[in-house]
N, C-alpha and C positions, 0 to 999 in steps of 0.2 A: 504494500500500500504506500503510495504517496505520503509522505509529511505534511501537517498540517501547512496552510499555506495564506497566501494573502486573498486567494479567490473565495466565496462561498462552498460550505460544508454542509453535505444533507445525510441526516441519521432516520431509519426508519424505527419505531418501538419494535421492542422484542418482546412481542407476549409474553412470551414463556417464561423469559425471564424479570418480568416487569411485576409491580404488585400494586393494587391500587383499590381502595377499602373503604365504606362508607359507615360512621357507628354514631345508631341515633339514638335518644334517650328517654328513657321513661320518666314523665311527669308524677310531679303530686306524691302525697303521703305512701301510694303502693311505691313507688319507688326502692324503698326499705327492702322489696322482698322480690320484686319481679326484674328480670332482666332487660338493658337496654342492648339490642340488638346491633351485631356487626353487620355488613354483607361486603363482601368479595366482590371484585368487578373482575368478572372473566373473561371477556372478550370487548377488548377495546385497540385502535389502530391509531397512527399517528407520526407524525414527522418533526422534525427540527433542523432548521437552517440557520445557519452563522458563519461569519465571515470571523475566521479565528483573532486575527490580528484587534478587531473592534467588532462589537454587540451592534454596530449601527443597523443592521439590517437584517437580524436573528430574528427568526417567527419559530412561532410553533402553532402546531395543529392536531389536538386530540379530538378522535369521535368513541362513542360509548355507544355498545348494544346495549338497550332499556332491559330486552330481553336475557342479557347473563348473568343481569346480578345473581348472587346467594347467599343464600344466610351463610354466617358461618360458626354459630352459636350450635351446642347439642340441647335439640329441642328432637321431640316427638315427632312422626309424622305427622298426624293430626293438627298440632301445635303448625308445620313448617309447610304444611299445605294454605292453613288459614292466614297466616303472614304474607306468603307468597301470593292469595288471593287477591287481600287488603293490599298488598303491592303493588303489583301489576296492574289488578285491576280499576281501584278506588286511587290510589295516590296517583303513580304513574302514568296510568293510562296505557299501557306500552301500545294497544293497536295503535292506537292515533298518534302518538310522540313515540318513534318506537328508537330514537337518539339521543344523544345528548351530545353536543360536539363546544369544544371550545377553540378559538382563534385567538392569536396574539393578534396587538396591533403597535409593540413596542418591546423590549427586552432593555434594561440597563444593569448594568453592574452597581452593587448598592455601596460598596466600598472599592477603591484601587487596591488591586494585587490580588484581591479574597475573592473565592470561588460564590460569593452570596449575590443575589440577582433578582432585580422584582422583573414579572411579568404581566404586563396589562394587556388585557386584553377584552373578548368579549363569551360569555357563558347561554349559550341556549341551552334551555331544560323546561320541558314541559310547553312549547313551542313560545315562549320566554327569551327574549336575550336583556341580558344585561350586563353592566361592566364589569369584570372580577379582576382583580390583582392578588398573585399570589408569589410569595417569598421563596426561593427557590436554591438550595448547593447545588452546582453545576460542574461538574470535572470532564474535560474531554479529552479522547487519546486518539491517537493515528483512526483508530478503528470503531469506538466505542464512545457511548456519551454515557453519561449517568446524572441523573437528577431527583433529588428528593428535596420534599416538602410536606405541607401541610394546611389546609385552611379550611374555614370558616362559611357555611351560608345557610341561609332562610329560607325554609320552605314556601312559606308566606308570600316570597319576594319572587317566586315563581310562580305562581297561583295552584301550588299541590295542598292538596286538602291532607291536614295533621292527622296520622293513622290513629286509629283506637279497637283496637279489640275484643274479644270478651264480654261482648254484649256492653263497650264504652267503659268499664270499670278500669282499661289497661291504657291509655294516652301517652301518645308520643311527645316531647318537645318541638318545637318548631325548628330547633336548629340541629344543622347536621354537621358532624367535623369528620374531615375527607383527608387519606395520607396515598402520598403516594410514593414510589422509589419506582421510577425507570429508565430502562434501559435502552439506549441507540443503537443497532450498528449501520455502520457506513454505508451509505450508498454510493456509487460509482454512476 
């Protein structure tokens, strides 16, 4: 492979080796006793371009199948049929929204020399776009990129209707906190 260089560099995600995790939380007094739910995001695609020398013109582009989250908490079937219903069906929507895709519209370096990086850009979910920025360690090599992070959003702020189960006695928070750690390699 080539050395990094002064041209544009484009990394495609590596599923396989990529991990990227949604854990939302249970409201109110049950709280105490009832668990707040992980899921998995299993199948999602995506690219990153940068011109190594400077961030000036670095994008990135994730999209997300609505249809591969999973729980990843040990619950019952019964229990992880009825989540997966109230998922798909009531919150997400997946026939009608069946993506979620994010677009940068900016990349900078948040300190000189340090791999730390905000990315702004813009978040569709739930046929929604709005603006998200997220904090970002970025390390990249001849071959491979790696980025991890972490952040913050509102259910609300997308218009998904707050899960509750249990005949309502089990309620979700509105906010969801999202990690992710992935992985590039190279395009040619």
């Amino acid at each position: 492979m080539a050395p990094l260089n002064d041209g544009p560099v484009r990394f495609e995600v590596d599923t396989a080796k990529s991990y990227f995790s949604v854990q939302a939380f249970v409201a109110g007094i049950i709280a105490v006793i009832a668990h707040s739910p992980k899921f998995a995001v299993r199948d999602f695609t995506g690219e990153m371009e940068f011109v190594p020398v400077s961030m000036d013109k670095a994008s990135v582009q994730l999209t997300i199948n609505v249809g591969a989250l999973e729980i990843m908490d040990e619950v019952s079937k019964v229990e992880r049929r009825e989540i997966e219903r109230v998922m798909f069906n009531e919150v997400l929507e997946k026939t009608k929204y069946p993506r979620i895709e994010y677009r940068s519209s900016r990349v900078s370096r948040v300190k000189t020399g340090e791999n730390a990086f905000r990315i702004d850009g813009d978040l569709t979910l739930h046929g929604i776009t709005r603006g998200m920025s997220l904090d970002a360690q970025i390390v990249a090599s001849q071959d491979t990129l790696r980025a991890q992070g972490s952040f913050s959003l509102m259910q609300s702020d997308y218009g998904l209707k707050i899960a509750s189960v249990a005949g309502g006695t089990l309620k979700l928070k509105d906010e969801l906190k999202c990690a992710y750690f992935i992985v590039g390699r190279r395009r040619d």
